[in-house]
Structures are given as structure tokens and as C-alpha cells.
C-alpha positions, 0 to 999 in steps of 0.5 A: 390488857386484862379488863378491871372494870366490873361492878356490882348490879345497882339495888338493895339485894344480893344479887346470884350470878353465874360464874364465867359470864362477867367475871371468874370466881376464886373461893377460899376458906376464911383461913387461908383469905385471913393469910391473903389479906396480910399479903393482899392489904396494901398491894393488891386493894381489890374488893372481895366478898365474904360470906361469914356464914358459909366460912367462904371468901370469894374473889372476882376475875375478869372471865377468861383470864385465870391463864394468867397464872398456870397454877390453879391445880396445886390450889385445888385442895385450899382453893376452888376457881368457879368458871364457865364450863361443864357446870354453872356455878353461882355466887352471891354478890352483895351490892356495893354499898354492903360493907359489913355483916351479917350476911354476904358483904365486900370487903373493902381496904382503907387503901381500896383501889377502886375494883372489884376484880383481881389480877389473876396471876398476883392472886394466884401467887398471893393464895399459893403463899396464903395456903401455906401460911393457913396449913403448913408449908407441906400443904401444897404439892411439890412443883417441877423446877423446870415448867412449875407444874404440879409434880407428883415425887414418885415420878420426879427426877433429880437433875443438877442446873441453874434453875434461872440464868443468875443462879450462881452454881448448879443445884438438885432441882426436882422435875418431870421425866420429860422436862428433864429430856427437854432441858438436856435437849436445850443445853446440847442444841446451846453447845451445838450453837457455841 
């Protein structure tokens, strides 16, 4: 089970901590937090920081868990992930009573959920639809239908299947080379087992 519990330091000051010790970072552009917050308010309810000045928006996650959702690498343009790694990377973290500008600030829903932490993956899928409401539903790259990994078109493959169990009919799905073997491989080893 993922820990929620963090909190901010008690006191008067921001207060700059690293990332990866106590918690993950997830940094986005005002525009594509705006988009989140439509997603987010009402559903997800965690508190996140602002910074006006720098036209960020920060969410926190428990370190070490941003496994939760694989897709980080398709965000990298909209989306920066600060964790512990070849670099240290700190982020500004106002007090908890600093609910408003100027200056670092929570941002805190009318439904708050108590938190200061996010759920990684929802958040990760939230951001993803974000970005593409902010720039355009061509602004990610394209992902493979089979393990939902980044998927450059110059090497993908077209493959007829049901991308889930329930899909009605066979459709187009575009995948990696080697997804496309593995999935041929899984369907002669079912047919072998009928």
C-alpha cells in the first residue's frame, strides 16, 4: 500500500527540500495544471504547490512509487518528474497554512482530501489527458497498443487484434516490432492449448 501521509514542515517560511527523500516531485506548466485541475477537483483532492512567479505547478508522491504509472517518458515535454537520482533537485515547499499568493502557495480544493501527496498513477493518467487538452491531442507521442510504451511511427508495425478481451472485432493496432512477435507468439501457444 502506497504511504499518503507526508506533511509539510511546521513554521512560517518556505521551506526547500529535496526531491526523492520524502516524497517525488511531478512539475507542470500553469497550462497544463489548469487542464488537471478540471480533471482533478472533485476526484483526486490532494493539495499541490504553485508557483505564480515561476509559472510552475508542483505535485507531490510518495518517493519511490512513481512505478505506479509507466508513462512518464510520453509527459517528458509537458511534464518533469524530480526524484532522487544522478541529480538533486529541490522544490520550494510553503507551510501549510499558505494558501494563497503571492509567492509558493498550496493549492487546496473545497473537497480537500486532507493530503499532500498524489496517487501516482491517477496522476500520471490525469496529466497525460491534461497536456492534451492544454496543446492538442497531437502533443504526445504515439504509444504501442500492446505494452503502452512510447512508439516512435517510423519503427511501428501494423497488426490486426483486439486490443482487450471485450473488443468486439479485430481492429488496426499500431505496435513495436517485438510486441508484435510476442503477441503472435502468445496466440500460437493459446491455439497450441486449445
Amino acid at each position: 500500500m502506497i504511504n499518503l501521509g507526508w506533511a509539510p514542515p511546521v513554521g512560517g517560511d518556505v521551506v526547500v527540500l529535496p526531491a526523492g527523500c520524502e516524497w517525488d516531485a511531478v512539475r507542470a506548466s500553469t497550462a497544463v495544471a489548469s487542464a488537471a485541475f478540471q480533471i482533478l477537483d472533485g476526484t483526486e483532492n490532494c493539495a499541490s504547490i504553485v508557483d505564480a512567479r515561476a509559472g510552475w505547478v508542483y505535485w507531490l508522491l510518495p518517493p519511490g512509487e512513481r512505478g505506479g504509472f509507466a508513462h512518464w517518458e510520453r509527459l517528458g515535454q509537458y511534464v518533469t518528474l524530480l526524484t532522487a537520482g544522478s541529480g538533486t533537485h529541490y522544490v520550494g515547499v510553503p507551510p501549510s497554512h499558505r494558501r494563497a499568493g503571492p509567492g509558493l502557495h498550496w493549492r487546496i480544493t473545497g473537497e480537500w482530501s486532507g493530503r499532500y501527496l498524489a496517487q501516482p498513477y491517477y496522476l500520471g493518467a490525469v496529466l497525460t489527458s491534461a497536456v492534451c487538452l492544454a496543446h492538442g491531442p497531437g502533443a504526445l507521442p504515439g504509444q504501442c497498443a500492446w505494452c503502452e510504451r512510447e512508439l516512435d511511427p517510423a519503427y511501428a508495425v501494423t497488426v490486426h487484434g483486439r486490443r482487450a478481451a471485450g473488443d468486439a472485432a479485430p481492429q488496426p493496432l499500431s505496435v513495436h516490432p517485438a510486441c508484435a512477435r510476442a503477441a503472435r507468439l502468445r496466440a500460437s501457444s493459446q491455439e497450441s492449448d486449445a
